[in-house]
Each structure stands twice: as C-alpha cells, then as structure tokens.
N, CA, C and O atoms as CSV, one atom per row, in Angstrom:
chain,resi,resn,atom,element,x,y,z
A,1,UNK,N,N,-39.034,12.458,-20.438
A,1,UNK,CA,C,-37.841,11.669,-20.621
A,1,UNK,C,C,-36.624,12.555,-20.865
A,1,UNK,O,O,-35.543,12.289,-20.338
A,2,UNK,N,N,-36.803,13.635,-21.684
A,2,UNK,CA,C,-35.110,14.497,-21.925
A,2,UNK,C,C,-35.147,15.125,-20.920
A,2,UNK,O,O,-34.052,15.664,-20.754
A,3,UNK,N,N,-36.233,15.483,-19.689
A,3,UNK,CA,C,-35.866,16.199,-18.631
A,3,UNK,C,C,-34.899,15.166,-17.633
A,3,UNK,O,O,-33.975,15.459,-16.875
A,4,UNK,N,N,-35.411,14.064,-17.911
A,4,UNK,CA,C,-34.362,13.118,-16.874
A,4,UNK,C,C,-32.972,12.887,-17.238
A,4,UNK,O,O,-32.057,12.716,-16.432
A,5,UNK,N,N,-32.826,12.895,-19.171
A,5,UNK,CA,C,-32.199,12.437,-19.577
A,5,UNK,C,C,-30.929,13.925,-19.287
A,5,UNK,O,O,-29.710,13.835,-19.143
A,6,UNK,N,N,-31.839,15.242,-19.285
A,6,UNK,CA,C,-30.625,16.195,-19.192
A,6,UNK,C,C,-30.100,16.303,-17.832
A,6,UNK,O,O,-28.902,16.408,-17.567
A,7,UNK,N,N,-31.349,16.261,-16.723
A,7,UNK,CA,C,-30.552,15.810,-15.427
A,7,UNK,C,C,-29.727,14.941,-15.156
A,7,UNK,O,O,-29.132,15.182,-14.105
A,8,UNK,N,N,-29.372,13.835,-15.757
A,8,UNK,CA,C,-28.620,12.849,-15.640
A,8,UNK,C,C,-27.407,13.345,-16.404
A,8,UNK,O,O,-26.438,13.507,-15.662
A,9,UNK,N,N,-27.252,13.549,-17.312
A,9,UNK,CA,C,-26.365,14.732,-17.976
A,9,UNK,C,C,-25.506,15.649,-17.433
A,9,UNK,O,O,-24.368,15.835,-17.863
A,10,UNK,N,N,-26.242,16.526,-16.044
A,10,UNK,CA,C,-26.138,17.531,-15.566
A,10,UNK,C,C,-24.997,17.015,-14.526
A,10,UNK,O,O,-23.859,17.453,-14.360
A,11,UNK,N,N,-25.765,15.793,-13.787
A,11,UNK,CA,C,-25.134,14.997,-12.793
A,11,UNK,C,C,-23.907,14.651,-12.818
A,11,UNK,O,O,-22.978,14.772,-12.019
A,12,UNK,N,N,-24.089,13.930,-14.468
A,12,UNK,CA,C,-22.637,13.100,-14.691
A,12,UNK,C,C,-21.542,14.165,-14.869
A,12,UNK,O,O,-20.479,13.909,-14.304
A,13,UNK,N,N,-21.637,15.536,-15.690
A,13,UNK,CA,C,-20.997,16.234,-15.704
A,13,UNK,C,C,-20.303,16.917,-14.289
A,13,UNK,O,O,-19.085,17.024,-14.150
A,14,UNK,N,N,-20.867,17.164,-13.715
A,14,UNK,CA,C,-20.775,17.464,-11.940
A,14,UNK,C,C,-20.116,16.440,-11.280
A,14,UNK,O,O,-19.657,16.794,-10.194
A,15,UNK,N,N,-19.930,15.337,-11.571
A,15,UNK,CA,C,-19.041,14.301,-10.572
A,15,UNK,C,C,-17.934,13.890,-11.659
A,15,UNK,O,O,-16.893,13.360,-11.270
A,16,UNK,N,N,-18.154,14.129,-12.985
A,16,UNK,CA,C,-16.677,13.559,-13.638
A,16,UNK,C,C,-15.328,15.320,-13.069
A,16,UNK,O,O,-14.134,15.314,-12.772
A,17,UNK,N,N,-16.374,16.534,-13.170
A,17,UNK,CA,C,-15.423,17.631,-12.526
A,17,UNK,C,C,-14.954,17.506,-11.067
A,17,UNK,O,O,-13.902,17.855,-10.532
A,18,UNK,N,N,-16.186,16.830,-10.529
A,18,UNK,CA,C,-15.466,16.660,-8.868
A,18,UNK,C,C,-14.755,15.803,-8.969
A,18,UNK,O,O,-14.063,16.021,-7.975
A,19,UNK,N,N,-14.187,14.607,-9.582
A,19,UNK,CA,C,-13.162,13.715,-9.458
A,19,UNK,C,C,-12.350,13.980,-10.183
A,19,UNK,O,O,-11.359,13.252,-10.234
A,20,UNK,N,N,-12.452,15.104,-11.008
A,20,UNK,CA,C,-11.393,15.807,-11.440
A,20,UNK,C,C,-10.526,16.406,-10.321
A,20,UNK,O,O,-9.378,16.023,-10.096
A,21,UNK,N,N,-11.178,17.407,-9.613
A,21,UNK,CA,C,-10.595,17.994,-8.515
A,21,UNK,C,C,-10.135,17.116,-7.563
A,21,UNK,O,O,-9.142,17.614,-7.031
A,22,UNK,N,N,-10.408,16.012,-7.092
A,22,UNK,CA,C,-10.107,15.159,-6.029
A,22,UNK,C,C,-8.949,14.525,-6.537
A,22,UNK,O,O,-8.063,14.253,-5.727
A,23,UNK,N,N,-8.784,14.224,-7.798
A,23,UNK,CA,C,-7.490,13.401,-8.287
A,23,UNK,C,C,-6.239,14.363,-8.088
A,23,UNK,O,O,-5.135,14.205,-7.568
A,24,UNK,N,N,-7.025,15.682,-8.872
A,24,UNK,CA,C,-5.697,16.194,-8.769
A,24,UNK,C,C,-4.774,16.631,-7.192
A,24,UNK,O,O,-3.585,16.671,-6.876
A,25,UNK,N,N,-6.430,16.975,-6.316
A,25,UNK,CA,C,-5.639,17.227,-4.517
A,25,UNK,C,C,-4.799,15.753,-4.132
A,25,UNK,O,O,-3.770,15.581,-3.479
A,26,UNK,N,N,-5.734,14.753,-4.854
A,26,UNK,CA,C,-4.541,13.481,-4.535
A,26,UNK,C,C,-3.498,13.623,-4.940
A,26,UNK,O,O,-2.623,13.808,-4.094
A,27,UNK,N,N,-3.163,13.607,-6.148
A,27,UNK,CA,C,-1.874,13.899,-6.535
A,27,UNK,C,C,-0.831,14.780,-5.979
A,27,UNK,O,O,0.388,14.690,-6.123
A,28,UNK,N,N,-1.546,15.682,-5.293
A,28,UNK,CA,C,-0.691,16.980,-4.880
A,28,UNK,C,C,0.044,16.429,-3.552
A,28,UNK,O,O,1.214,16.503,-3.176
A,29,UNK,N,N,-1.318,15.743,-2.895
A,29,UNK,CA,C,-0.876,15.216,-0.968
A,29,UNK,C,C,0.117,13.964,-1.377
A,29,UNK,O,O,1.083,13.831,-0.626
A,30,UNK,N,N,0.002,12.985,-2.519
A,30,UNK,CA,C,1.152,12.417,-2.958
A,30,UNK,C,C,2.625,12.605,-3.081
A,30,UNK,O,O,3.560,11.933,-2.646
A,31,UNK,N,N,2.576,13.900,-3.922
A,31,UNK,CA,C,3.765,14.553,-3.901
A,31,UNK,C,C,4.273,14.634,-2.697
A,31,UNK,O,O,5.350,14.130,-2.378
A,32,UNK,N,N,3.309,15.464,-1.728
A,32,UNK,CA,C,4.147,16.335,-0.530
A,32,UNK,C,C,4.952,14.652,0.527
A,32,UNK,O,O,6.023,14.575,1.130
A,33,UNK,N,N,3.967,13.702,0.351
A,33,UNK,CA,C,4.342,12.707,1.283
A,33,UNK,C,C,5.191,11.470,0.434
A,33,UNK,O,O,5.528,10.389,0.916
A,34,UNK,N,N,5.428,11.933,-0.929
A,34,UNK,CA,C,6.118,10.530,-1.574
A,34,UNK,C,C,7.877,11.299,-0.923
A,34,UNK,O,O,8.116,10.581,0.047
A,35,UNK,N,N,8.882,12.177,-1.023
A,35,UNK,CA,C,9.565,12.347,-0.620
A,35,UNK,C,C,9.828,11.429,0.942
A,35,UNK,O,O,10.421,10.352,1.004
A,36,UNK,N,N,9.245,12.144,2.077
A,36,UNK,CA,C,9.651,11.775,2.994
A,36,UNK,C,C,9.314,10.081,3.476
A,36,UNK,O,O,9.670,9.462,4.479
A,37,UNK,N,N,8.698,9.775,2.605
A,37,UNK,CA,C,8.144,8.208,2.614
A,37,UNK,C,C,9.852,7.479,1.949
A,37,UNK,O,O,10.304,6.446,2.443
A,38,UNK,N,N,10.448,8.091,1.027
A,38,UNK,CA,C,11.595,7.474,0.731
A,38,UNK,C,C,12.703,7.610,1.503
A,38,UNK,O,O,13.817,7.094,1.415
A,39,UNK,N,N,12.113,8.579,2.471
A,39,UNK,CA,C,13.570,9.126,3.285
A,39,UNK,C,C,13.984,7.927,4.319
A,39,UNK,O,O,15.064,7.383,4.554
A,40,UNK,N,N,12.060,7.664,5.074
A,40,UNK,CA,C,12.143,6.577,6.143
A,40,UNK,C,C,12.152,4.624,4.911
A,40,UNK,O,O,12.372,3.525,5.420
A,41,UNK,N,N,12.017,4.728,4.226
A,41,UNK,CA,C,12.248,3.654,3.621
A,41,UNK,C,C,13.665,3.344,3.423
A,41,UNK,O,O,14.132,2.221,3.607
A,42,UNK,N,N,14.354,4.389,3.036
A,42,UNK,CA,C,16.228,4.285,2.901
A,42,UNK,C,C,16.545,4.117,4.516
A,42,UNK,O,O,17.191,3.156,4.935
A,43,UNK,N,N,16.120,4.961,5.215
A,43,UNK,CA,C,16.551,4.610,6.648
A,43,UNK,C,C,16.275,3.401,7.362
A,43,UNK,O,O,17.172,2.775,7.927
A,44,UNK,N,N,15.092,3.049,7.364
A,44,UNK,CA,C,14.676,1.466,7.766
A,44,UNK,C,C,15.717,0.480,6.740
A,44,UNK,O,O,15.977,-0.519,7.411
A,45,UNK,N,N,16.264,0.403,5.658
A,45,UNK,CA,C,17.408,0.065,4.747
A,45,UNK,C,C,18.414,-0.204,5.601
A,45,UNK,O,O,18.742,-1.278,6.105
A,46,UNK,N,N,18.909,0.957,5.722
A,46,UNK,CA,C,20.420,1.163,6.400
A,46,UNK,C,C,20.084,0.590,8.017
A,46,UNK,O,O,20.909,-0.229,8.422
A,47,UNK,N,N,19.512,0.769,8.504
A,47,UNK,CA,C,18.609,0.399,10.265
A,47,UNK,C,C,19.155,-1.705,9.839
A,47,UNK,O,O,19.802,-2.439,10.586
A,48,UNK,N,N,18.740,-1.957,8.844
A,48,UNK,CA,C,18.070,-3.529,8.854
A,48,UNK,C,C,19.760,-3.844,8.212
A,48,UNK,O,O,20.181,-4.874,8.738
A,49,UNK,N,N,20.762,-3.247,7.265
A,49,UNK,CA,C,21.941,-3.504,7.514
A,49,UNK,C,C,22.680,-3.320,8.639
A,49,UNK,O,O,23.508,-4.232,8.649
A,50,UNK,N,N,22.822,-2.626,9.593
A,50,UNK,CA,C,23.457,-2.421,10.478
A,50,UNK,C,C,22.654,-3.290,11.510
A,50,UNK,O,O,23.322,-3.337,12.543
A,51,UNK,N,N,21.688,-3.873,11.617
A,51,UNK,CA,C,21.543,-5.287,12.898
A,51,UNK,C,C,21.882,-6.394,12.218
A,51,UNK,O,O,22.184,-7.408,12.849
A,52,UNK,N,N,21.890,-6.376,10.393
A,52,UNK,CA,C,22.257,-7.684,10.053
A,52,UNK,C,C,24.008,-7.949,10.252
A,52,UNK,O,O,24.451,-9.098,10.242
A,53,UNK,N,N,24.746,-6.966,10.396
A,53,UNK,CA,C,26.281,-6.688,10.261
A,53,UNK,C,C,26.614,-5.693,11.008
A,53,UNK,O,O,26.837,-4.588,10.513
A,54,UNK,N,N,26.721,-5.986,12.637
A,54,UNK,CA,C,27.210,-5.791,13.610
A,54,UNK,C,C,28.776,-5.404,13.560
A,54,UNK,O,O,29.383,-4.428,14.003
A,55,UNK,N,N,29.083,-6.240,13.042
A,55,UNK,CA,C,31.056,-6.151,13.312
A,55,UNK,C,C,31.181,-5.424,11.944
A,55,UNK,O,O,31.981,-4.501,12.097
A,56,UNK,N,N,30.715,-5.465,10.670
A,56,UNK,CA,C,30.960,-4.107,9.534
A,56,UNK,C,C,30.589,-2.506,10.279
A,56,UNK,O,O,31.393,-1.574,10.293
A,57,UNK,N,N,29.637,-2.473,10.683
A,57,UNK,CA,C,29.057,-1.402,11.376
A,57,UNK,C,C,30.373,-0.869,12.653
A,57,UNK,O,O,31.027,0.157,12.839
A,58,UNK,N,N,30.279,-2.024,13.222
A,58,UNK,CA,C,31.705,-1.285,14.084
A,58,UNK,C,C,32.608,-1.423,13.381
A,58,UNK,O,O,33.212,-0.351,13.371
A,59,UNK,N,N,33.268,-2.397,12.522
A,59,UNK,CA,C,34.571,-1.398,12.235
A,59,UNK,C,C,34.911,-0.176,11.015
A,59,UNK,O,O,35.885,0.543,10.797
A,60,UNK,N,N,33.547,-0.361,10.354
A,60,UNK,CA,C,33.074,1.400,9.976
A,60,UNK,C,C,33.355,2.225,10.706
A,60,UNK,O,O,34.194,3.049,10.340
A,61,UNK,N,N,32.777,2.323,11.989
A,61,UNK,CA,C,32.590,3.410,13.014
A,61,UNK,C,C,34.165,3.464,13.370
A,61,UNK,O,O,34.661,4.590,13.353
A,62,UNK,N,N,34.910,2.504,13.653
A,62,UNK,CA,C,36.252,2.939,14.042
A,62,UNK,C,C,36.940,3.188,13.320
A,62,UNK,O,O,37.755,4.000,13.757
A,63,UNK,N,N,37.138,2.850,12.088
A,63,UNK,CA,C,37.769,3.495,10.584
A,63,UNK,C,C,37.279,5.240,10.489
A,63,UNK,O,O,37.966,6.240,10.282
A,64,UNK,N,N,36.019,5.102,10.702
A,64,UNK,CA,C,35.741,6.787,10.731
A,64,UNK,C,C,36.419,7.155,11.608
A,64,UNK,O,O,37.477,7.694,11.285
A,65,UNK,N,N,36.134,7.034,12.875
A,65,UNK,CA,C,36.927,7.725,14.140
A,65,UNK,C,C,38.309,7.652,14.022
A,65,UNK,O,O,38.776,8.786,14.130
A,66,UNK,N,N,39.153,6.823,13.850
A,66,UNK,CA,C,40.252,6.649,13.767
A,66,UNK,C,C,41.096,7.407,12.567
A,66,UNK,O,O,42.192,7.965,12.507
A,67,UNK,N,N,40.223,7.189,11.816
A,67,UNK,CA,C,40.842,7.974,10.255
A,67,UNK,C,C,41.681,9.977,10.431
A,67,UNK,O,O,41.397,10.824,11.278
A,68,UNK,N,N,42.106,10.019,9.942
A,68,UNK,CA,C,42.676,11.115,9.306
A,68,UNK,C,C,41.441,12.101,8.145
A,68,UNK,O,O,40.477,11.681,7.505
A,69,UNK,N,N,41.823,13.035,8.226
A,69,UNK,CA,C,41.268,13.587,7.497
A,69,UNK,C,C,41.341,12.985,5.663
A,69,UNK,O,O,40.352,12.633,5.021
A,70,UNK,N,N,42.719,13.011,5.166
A,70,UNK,CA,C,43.091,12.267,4.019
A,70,UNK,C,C,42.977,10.947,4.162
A,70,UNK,O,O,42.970,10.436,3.042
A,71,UNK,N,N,42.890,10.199,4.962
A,71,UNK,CA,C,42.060,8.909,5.081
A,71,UNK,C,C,41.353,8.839,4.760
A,71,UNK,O,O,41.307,7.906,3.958
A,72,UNK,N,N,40.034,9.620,4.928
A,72,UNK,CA,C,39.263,9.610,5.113
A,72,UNK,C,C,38.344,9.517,3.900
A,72,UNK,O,O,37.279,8.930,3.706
A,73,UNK,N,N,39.407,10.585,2.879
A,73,UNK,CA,C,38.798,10.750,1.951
A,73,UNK,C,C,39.074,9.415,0.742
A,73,UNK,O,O,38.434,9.164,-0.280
A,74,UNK,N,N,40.089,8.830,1.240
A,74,UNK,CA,C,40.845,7.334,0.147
A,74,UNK,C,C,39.621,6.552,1.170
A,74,UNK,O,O,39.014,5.618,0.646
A,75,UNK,N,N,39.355,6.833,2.240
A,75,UNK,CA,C,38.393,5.399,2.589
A,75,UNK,C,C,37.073,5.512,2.106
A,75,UNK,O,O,36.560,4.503,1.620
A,76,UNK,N,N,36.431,6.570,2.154
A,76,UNK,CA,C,35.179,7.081,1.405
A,76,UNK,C,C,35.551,6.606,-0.614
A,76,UNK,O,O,34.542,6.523,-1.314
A,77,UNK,N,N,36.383,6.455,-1.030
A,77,UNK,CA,C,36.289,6.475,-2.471
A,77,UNK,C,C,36.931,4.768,-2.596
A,77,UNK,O,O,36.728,4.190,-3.663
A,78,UNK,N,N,37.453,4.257,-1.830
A,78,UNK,CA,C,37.607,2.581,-1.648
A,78,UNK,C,C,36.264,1.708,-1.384
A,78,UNK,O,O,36.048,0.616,-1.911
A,79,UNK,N,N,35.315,2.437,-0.392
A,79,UNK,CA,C,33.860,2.271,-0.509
A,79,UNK,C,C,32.993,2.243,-1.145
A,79,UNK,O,O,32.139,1.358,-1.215
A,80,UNK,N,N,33.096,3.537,-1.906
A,80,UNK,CA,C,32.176,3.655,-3.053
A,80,UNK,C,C,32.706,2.869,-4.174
A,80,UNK,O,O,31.893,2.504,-5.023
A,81,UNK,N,N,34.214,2.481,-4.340
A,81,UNK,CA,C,34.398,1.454,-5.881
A,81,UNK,C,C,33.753,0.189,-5.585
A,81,UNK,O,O,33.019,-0.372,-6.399
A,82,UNK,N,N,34.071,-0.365,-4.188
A,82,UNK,CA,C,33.535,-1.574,-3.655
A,82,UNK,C,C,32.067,-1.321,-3.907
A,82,UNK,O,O,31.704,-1.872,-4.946
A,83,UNK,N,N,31.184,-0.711,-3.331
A,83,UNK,CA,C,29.413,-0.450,-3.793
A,83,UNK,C,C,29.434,-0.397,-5.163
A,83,UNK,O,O,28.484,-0.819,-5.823
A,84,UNK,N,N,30.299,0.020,-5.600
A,84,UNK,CA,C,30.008,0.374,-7.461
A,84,UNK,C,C,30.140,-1.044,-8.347
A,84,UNK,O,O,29.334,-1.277,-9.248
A,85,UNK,N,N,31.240,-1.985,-8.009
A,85,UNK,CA,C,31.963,-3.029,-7.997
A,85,UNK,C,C,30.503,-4.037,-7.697
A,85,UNK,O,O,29.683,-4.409,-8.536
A,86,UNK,N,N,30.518,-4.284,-6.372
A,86,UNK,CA,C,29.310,-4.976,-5.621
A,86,UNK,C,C,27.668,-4.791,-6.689
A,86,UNK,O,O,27.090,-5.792,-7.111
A,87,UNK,N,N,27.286,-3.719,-6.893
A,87,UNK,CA,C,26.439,-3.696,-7.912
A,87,UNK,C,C,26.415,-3.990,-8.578
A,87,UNK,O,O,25.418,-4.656,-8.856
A,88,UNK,N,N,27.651,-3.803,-9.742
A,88,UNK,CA,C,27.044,-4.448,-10.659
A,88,UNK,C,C,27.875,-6.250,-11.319
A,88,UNK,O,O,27.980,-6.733,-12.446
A,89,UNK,N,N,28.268,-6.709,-10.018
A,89,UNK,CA,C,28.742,-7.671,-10.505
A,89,UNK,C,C,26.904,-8.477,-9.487
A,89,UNK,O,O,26.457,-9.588,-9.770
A,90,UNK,N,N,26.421,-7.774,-8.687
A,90,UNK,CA,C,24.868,-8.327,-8.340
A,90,UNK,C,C,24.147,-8.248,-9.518
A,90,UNK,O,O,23.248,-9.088,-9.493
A,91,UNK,N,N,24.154,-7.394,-10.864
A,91,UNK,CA,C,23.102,-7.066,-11.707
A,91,UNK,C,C,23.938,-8.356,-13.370
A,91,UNK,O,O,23.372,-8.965,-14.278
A,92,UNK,N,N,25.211,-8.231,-13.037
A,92,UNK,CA,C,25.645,-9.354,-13.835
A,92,UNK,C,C,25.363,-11.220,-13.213
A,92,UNK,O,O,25.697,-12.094,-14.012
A,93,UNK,N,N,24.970,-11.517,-12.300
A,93,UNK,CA,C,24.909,-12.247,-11.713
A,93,UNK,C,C,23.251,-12.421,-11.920
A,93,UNK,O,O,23.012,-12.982,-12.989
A,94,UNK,N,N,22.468,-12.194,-11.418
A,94,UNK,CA,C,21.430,-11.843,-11.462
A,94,UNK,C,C,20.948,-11.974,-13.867
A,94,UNK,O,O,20.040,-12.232,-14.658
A,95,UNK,N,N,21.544,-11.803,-13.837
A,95,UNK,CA,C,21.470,-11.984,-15.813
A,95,UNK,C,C,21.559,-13.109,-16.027
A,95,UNK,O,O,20.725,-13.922,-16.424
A,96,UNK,N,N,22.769,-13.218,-15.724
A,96,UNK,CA,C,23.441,-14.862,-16.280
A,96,UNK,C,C,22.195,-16.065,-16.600
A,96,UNK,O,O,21.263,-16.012,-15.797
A,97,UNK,N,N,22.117,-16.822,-17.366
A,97,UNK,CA,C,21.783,-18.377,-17.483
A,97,UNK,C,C,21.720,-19.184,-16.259
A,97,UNK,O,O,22.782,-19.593,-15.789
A,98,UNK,N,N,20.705,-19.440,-15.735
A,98,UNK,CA,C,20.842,-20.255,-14.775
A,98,UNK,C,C,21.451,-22.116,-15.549
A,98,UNK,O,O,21.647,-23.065,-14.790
C-alpha cells in the first residue's frame, strides 16, 4: 500500500510541475498575442464607424486634405475636446436615475 501510495505521490507531484510549466508558456504566448489582438479589435472599431458614418468620414477626409498646417492643429484639438466632451457626458448619462 505505501508503495502505491508513494507512486501516486510521485505522479501527482510530476503533473502539478508540468502544469506549472504549461501555465506559465500560456501566459507567455498570451502576452505575445494579447497586444496585437487589441490592435485588430481597435481597427475593426474604427472599420465599423466609418461604414456606420459615411458623410463624417468624408468630411474628415476633406477637412484633413483641405486644412493648413495650423488648421490642422486647432482641428485635431476641437476633436479631441468634442471626444473628451462626448465621453463623459456618455458616462454621466449612463449614471443618472432612470
């Protein structure tokens, strides 16, 4: 019986270290692929705004093209107050009392 009982022992010790090692190579191939998994998730994002808003998308594109250099830079920071603005009056909204 303690010969089985230490083989079994022996065993369990031997597969709690191999799933030691396997968690951690998981973790590692996680890492390498959680980056570029967010890259195509933000892009499929921006992809699914620009077919939902056709005419924002173009007259983005012609505001860029058209712009000035110093335009460019007051239209880039009029954007971002509007996104900044847009957020969090979505995260105040989203609170409120129905």
């Amino acid at each position: 019986m303690n010969t089985k009982l230490l083989e079994l022992t022996r065993r369990r010790e031997s597969l709690v270290a191999r799933s030691a090692v396997q968690r951690e190579q998981l973790g590692h191939a996680y890492r390498r692929i959680k980056t570029p998994a967010v890259l195509v998730h933000t892009a499929g994002g921006i992809l699914r705004i620009v077919k939902a808003y056709p005419a924002l998308t173009t007259s983005l594109t012609a505001a860029f093209v058209g712009a000035r250099r110093r335009r460019l830079g007051k239209l880039a920071l009029v954007l971002g107050t509007a996104f900044l603005a847009k957020r969090r009056l979505r995260a105040w909204w989203s609170k409120r009392p129905s």
